[in-house]
Every structure is written in structure tokens, then in C-alpha cells.
N, C-alpha and C positions, 0 to 999 in steps of 0.2 A: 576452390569451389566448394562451399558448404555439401555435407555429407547426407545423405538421406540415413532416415531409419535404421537398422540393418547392415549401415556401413561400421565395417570396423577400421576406419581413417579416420581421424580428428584433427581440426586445427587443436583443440583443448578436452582432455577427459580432466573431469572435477575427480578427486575421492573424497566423497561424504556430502550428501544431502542436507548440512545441516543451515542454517540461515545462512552463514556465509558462504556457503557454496553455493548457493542459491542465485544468494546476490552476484557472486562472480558468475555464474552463466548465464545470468539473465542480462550482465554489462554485455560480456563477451557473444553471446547471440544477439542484442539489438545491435551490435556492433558488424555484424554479417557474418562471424565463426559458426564452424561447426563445432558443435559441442556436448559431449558424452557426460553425462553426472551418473558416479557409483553412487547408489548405496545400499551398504550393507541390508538394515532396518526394510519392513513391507510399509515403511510409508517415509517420508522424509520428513523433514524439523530439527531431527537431533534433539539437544534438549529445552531450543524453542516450540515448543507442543504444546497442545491441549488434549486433556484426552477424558473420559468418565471411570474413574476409579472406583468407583462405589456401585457394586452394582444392582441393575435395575432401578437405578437414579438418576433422572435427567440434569447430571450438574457436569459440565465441561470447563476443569478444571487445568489452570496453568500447572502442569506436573512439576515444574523444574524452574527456570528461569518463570520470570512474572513481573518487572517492571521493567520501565522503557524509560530510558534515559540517554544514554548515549549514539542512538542511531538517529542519524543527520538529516534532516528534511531534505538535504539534496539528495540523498538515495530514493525516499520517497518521490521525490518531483520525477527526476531524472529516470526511475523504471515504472511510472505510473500506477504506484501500487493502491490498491483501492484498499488502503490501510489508515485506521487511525487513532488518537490516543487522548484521552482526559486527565485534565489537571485534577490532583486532588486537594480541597478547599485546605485541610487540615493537613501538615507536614507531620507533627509527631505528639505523640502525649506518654507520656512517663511519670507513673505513679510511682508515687513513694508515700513509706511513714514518717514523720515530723512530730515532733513532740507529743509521743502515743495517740497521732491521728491523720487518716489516710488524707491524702492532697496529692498534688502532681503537677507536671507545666505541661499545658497546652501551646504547641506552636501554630499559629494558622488563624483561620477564621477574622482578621485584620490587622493591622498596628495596632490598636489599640487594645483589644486583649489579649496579645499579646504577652506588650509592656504589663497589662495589669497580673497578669498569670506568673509571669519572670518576679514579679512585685512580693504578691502572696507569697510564693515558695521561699525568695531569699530577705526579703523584709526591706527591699529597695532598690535601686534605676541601675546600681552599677554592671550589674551583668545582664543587662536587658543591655544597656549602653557599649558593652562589648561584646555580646553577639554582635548588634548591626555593624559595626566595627569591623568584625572579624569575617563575616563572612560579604561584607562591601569587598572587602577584600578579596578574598574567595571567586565572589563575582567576577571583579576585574580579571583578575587571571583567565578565567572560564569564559571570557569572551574574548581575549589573546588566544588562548591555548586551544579551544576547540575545532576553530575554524583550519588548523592544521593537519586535523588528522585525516584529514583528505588530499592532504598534499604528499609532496615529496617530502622524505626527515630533512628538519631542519638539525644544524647542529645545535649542541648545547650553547655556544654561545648567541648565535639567532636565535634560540626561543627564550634569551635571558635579557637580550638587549628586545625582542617582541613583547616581554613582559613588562619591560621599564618598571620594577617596582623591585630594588634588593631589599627593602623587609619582605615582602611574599616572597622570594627568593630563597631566602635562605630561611624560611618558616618552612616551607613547602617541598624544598629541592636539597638543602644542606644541612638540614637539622635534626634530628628526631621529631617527630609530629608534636610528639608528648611536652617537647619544651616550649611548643607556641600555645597548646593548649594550657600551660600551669602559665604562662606570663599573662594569658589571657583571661583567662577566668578562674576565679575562686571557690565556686559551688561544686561541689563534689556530684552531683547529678548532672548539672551542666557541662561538666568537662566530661562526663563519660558519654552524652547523648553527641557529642562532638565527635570525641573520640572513637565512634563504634563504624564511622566513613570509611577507616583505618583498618577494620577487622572482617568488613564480609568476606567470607572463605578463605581471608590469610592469616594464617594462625604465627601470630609476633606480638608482641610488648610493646607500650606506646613510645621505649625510648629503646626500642631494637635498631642496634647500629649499626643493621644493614638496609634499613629507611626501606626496606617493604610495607610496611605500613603506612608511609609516607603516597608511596607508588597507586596503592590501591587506594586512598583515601583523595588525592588527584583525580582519580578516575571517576569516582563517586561524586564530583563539586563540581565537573567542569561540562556535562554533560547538556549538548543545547546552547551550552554560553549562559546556561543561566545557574548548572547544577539539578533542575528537578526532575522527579521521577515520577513521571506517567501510566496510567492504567492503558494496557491497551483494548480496546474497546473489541471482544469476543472472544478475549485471552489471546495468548501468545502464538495460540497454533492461527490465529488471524493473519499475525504478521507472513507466518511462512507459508501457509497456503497461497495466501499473495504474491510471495516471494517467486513459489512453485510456476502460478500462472502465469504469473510476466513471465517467467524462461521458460516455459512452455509455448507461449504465445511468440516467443521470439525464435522459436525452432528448435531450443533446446531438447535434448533427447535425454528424459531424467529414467534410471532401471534402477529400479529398488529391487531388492534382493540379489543384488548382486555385491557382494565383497569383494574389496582390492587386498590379494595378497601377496603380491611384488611387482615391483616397477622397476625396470630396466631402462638404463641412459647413457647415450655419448655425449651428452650435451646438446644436442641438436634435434636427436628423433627418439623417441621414448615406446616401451611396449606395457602398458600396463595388463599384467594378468588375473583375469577376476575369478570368483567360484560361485557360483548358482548350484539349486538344488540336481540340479539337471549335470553339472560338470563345471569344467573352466572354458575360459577365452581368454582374447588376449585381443586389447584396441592399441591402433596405433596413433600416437599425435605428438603433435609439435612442442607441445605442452604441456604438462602436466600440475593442477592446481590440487594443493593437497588441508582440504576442510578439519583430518585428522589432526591429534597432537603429536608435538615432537618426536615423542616416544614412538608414537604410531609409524610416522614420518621415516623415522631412523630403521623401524623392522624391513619397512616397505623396501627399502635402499638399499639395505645389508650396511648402514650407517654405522660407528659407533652408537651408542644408547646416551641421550644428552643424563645430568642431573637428576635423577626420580624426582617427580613431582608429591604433593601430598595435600591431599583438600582439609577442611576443617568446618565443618558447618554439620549440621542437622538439620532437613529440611522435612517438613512437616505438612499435610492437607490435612484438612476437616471442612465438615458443612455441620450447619448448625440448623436445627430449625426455631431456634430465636438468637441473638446477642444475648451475653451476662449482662446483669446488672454490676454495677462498680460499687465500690465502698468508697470511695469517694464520689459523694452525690451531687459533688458539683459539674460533674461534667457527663455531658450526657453519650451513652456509648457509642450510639450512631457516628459521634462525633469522635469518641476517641479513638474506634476502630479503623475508621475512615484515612487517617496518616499512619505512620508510622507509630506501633503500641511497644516501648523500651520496656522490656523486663528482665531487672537484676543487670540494669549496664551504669551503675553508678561506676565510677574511676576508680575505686578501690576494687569496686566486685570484679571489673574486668580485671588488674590487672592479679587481683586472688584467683580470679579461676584461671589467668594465664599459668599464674604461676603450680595450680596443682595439675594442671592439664599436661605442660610439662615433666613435671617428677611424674608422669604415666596415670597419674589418679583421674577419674572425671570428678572435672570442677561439682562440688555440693549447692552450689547455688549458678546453675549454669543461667549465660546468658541469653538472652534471644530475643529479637522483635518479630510482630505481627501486623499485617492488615489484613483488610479485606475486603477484597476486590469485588463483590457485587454487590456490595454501596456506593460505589462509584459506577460498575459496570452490569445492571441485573441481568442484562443481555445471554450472559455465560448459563443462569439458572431456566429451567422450562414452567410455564405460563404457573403450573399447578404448585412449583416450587416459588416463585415469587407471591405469587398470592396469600400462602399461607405463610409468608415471613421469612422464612429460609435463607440464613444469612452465609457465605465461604469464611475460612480463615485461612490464612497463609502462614509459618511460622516456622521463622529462617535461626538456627541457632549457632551459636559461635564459640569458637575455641573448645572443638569437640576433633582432635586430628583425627587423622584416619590411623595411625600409630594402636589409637585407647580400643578400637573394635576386634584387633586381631588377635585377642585370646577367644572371642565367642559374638561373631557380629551379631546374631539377633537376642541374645541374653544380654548385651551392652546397649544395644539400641533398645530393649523393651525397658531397662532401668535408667538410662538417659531422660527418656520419653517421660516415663511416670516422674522423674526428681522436676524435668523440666516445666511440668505443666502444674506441679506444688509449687513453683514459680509463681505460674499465672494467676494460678487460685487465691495466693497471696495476698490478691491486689482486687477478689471476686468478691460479689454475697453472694455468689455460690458456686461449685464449680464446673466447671468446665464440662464437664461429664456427663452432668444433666442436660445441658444443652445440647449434646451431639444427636443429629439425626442419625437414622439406623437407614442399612440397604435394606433390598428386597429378601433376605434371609435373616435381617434379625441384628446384624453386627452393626457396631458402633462405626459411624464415616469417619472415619480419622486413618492416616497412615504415613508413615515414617520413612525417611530413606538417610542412610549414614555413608559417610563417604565410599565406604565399602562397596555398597550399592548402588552406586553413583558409576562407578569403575565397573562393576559387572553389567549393569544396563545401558550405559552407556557409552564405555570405555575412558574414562575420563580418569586421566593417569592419577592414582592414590585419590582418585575423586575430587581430585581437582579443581572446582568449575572455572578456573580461566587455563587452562593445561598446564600452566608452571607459573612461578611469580612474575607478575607484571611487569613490564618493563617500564623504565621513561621514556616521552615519545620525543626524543630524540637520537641521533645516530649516535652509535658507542662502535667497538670494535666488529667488524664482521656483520654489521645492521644493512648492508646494503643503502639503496637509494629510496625506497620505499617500505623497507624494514619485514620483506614477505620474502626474502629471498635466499636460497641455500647453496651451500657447496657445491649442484649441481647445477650449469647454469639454465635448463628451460626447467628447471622442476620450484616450485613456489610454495611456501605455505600462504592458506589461506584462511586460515582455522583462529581460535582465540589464541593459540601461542605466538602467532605472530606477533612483532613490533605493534604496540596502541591494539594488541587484541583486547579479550577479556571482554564479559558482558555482551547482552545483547544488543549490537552496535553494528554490524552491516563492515564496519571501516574496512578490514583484512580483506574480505570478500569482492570490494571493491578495490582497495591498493594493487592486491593481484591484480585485480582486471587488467587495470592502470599500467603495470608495468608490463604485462601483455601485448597490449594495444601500441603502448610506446616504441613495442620492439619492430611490429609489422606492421 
């Protein structure tokens, strides 16, 4: 019998608010449980949020995560979330210089310029004619491969004979990435704006032969069945607000401010104990779904400690109160800011700043892409900020580990920050700088977070943001039947580390549910 309020019984305690705990109690309560959601945090999201960082600014900004790609319209239908998300017209643009003068490829805006933009940059149809190639390809697998992640794991040989295609096979699954992108394309720009599918937040080498790169760049193409990635329409903290209310509307019982710091188990009946400012408690359930990472997972338990994880990115907010102009004036910024903005991800620069990031240097020419998200969505900005122009910028950097910050995280992060945006300006007629809007005291809107800080405010093991390297989404050793399941049998991750975690995608949150549900 479902629990009231106040009950310390549970069919299921969640640990951790963050979207996919969300989504597991809001299955798990339309489903008729009771059910307990920890979280630590006085609000829940995790690091699907929106929040106003600037302040005295009315800009509510995706803090963390920020595009929506891999969360499955059946989560959507299935817990009626009044959530939703816009295509963006333009996929990506990437300036470069070419014979001492500024140009770049626009992807987006039709087939046909396109073609003519792939034309300009390399002086003819053949790598215009292997992208559609390459990602037809792409495609096809992305409409095989997506629709599973809501299933039970398939083994590797089912999701090989689901794919029917051994070139995407062994391009995709048994190769180095790096060897499908050099057979395919020849333009040194072109193979790096490929290549960078391959590198959000995993810091590897296009031909690292342990196909991590491979792992995350899967994840990045097959989202939707189509690969694209969506603004979602009032930022990210949209989604989980949403998320909130359905399991709230379904009975769930969400306590923020409450931290889980050990879970006790037979297998059968579990005592999760929490700590409030007030003291500890302790709920009991049938179940226990755990939103945390492995690592978290493992303390909760008295586990071994898996692998340390370790993120690699630089993640970056600013509000502007215009867009730059470009030095390349054929394209106009609206337009270029609008998809994806590559800068310094040509295939050599990745794989030079792999290579100094490695030897402990920070890369000199770091990499990094940008949008921005209130050109698609103005919604995020308040009335007086879109009127007078006021544009967001998002600005995701790469192969920055969390290793290069632990001699002086915020002296690293303020030199990162400045090398990275001499980046930007690179490719400006002016820079960056001038554009920033200021808060209500004067300061410039812009700010930084480095893996380091990713793990401090969020917990997110070495800063991680998918909790450890991605997995394949199919069964390996010890993956269970739904790839959420641990040494303990009623205890589940539900979190990005799980099997087909990673990104803002709902799947883990629901596979829990799933194997919940299954049980009773």
C-alpha cells in the first residue's frame, strides 16, 4: 500500500534529484509505488538546471548541461511532461583562415548551401559528397540503435545483426573513429568538426585504442534516431521542473536537503540513512535507486571504490548584450551562433592539444565550441533583456582534464579562460569583451567552471559529466539485463554511470524503473 508523507516505508527511496531520478519516480509512482526521492541539493536538477548567475539579471541560464538529444519522446508521452524542444535551423559553422583570409563552413540553412559552403572552403563536391555519405550512414545506425535504449541490453551480436551494415560496424564499434574519419574525408577542418562527436568530456585521441572516443561519439549521432541536438525551450531546468511535477503529481515524495549517507542491504529490504540540518534518519524500502555516480554508489555500500573517473571540458556562461561581428562577412552571426560555433577544432589542433594536455601542459590553442541558446529560445531572457538585444553564449571546451587544474584550480581556470577566448577573438572584429553585459554591481556576465568545480558542486566524480567512460549499449560482463544493476540485488544505479547513461537522456532513470516494475 503506497506510503503517506512522513512514512518512513518505501516500495522505492531514489538517491539524488537529478533528472533521472526524477524520471524513475515519476515511472515508479504512476505506476502505484511509494516513493522517497533524497536530495542532497535545496532544489533538485542536479546538473539539469537553470539558474541566474549573474546577478540582478534577468537571464536564466542552462548552468551545466544545455542541449537535448538523446531523451526519447516516449519518456515524454509516457509521463506527460509539459516539456519541449526546438530544432536548430543551422547545425554548425567553423571559421577558419585560408590563404590569408577569413572563410569557414556553414552546415545548415538547406542542401544547397550547404554543398555551396563545403564548395568554397575546399574548392569542390568531394567532401561535401562524403559527409552525406558518412553521416547517411550515421543515420542509419541512429535509427537501429536508438530505439533500444529503452529496452532490455541487447547483446553485442543482436545489436550487430540490428545494425545490418559491417562497414558502420566496424567504423563505429571496432575501429578507432580516427580511421573512418581519415578514409573519409580529406579537409583538415572537415575531419576535425567530425571528429569533436568523439571528444565532449572525453579526453582520448581520435585513434585511442581503447575506442572511448568511439563510445561517446555513438552517443552524440544516434540521438532521436536522427543524431540532432535540440534547444530545450526555457532551458534545461524546464525539463526537470517537469520532471519534478509529474512525480510529484504521481505521489512521489521529493526532500531536498536531505543527503544519503549509507544504505544498508540483504538483498531484499534496504535502510537508507540520510542527514538534514536537523539530524539523521533512516527510510526503509524494497528498493533502492541510486541517481549518484559509481563512486558515490560504492561509498553508500561500503563497496570497493570502481576506476576514478576524470572529466575534461571547460564549461563556460556569458550574456552579451549584442553578438560579435565576424571577420568573415559572409556569414552572418545570428546565423553562425545559432548551431554549433567550432573554434581551433581543426584535426591537427585536436589532436596537438590532445597531445600537450597529455604531457600535463594546457593545450595553447585550446579547443572549444559555442551556441546560443536565446536565438533559438528568447524565452530564457526577460522582456527588457530581449528588447534591447541581449544575446546568451554557451561555451563547452575540450581536452582541458581535470589532472592540468590541481596545481591551482582557479589560477588555471582564469588562464585557460583568457588563452581560450584569444581563440574566439581570432575569428572576431572585435572581441569578446566588449560584448559582455555587466550585473547589477558592475562585473562582466561571463563565468567558468573546470572539472574541478564540476566535482565540488556537483559531485561529479573528477568532474566527470557522464560519471565514468561511456559504455556500449550492449551487455558485456556483469551489465545485467537492463545494464542499471549492481552487486546488490534490489539496489540499481540510476544515474549517468549506468549502462546507455551519459547526457541528458532520461534512459537510466527509466531502465531502473523497468527493472523495478518487472520485479513486482
Amino acid at each position: 500500500m503506497p506510503a503517506h508523507e512522513g512514512s518512513r516505508t518505501y516500495d522505492a527511496v531514489i538517491v539524488g534529484g537529478g533528472h533521472n531520478g526524477l524520471v524513475a519516480a515519476a515511472y515508479l509512482a504512476r505506476a502505484g509505488k511509494s516513493v522517497l526521492v533524497l536530495e542532497r541539493l535545496d532544489h533538485t536538477g542536479g546538473a539539469a538546471v537553470s539558474t541566474r548567475p549573474f546577478a540582478g539579471v534577468d537571464a536564466r541560464l542552462s548552468r551545466y548541461s544545455y542541449l537535448v538529444s538523446l531523451l526519447p519522446k516516449k519518456i515524454v508521452r509516457d509521463l506527460g511532461l509539459a516539456f519541449r524542444v526546438r530544432g536548430r535551423t543551422i547545425s554548425s559553422y567553423t571559421p577558419v583562415e585560408r590563404d590569408g583570409r577569413p572563410t569557414g563552413l556553414l552546415v545548415g540553412g538547406g542542401e544547397r548551401r550547404t554543398r555551396e559552403a563545403f564548395a568554397r572552403l575546399t574548392g569542390g563536391s568531394r567532401e561535401y559528397e562524403a559527409w552525406q555519405r558518412f553521416y547517411g550512414m550515421t543515420g542509419q545506425v541512429a535509427q537501429r540503435v536508438f530505439p533500444t535504449l529503452t529496452e532490455p541490453l541487447p547483446t553485442r551480436d543482436e545489436l550487430r545483426r540490428r545494425i545490418d551494415d559491417e562497414d558502420a560496424w566496424r567504423a563505429l564499434f571496432e575501429e578507432p573513429i580516427g580511421a573512418a574519419i581519415e578514409r573519409n574525408f580529406t579537409d583538415d577542418l572537415v575531419r576535425g568538426v567530425v571528429l569533436t562527436d568523439g571528444l565532449i568530456g572525453t579526453f582520448a585521441d581520435a585513434h585511442d585504442p581503447s575506442l572511448r572516443q568511439n563510445r561517446c561519439f555513438l552517443y552524440h549521432v544516434i540521438g532521436g534516431g536522427t543524431g540532432a541536438w535540440d534547444v530545450p525551450v526555457g532551458g534545461m531546468g524546464a525539463l526537470t521542473d517537469a520532471l519534478a511535477a509529474a512525480a510529484r503529481a504521481a505521489g512521489a515524495v521529493i526532500a531536498t536537503g536531505h543527503e544519503a549517507v549509507r544504505i544498508a542491504t540483504d538483498g531484499h529490504s534496504a535502510e537508507v540513512t540520510h542527514r538534514t540540518a536537523d539530524g539523521e534518519g533512516i527510510a526503509t524500502a524494497r528498493y533502492v535507486l541510486v541517481g549518484a555516480s559509481p563512486q558515490e554508489l560504492a561509498a553508500l555500500t561500503g563497496d570497493p571504490a570502481p576506476t576514478p573517473a576524470e572529466g575534461a571540458q571547460l564549461k563556460v556562461n556569458m550574456l552579451l548584450k549584442r553578438l560579435p561581428r565576424l571577420r568573415d562577412g559572409s556569414v552572418d552571426p545570428r546565423e553562425a551562433f545559432a548551431g554549433t560555433f567550432h573554434i581551433a577544432e581543426g584535426y591537427e589542433q585536436l589532436a596537438a592539444a590532445h597531445a600537450q594536455a597529455a604531457s600535463g601542459e594546457l593545450p595553447t590553442a585550446p579547443p572549444s565550441e559555442i551556441y546560443c541558446h536565446s536565438l533559438t529560445d528568447p524565452t530564457i531572457l526577460g522582456r527588457n533583456l530581449v528588447d534591447a538585444g541581449y544575446q546568451t553564449l554557451t561555451l563547452f571546451g575540450l581536452h582541458t582534464p581535470a589532472r592540468l587544474f590541481d596545481r591551482d584550480n582557479d589560477a588555471v581556470r582564469d588562464e585557460l579562460l583568457k588563452s581560450t577566448l584569444a581563440q574566439l577573438d581570432a575569428h572576431l572584429a572585435e572581441p569578446i569583451t566588449d560584448c559582455l553585459a555587466t550585473d547589477a554591481e558592475g562585473r562582466p556576465c561571463i563565468e567558468a567552471k573546470t572539472p574541478l568545480d564540476l566535482e565540488r558542486d556537483l559531485r561529479l566524480p573528477g568532474g566527470n559529466i557522464f560519471h565514468r567512460d561511456l559504455s556500449w549499449p550492449y551487455t558485456q560482463e556483469e551489465t545485467g539485463r537492463w545494464g542499471v544493476e549492481t552487486r546488490h540485488g534490489n539496489v540499481l544505479l540510476c544515474g549517468a554511470g549506468a549502462v546507455r547513461g551519459g547526457g541528458v537522456s532520461g534512459v537510466p532513470g527509466h531502465n531502473a524503473a523497468m527493472a523495478v516494475l518487472e520485479r513486482t
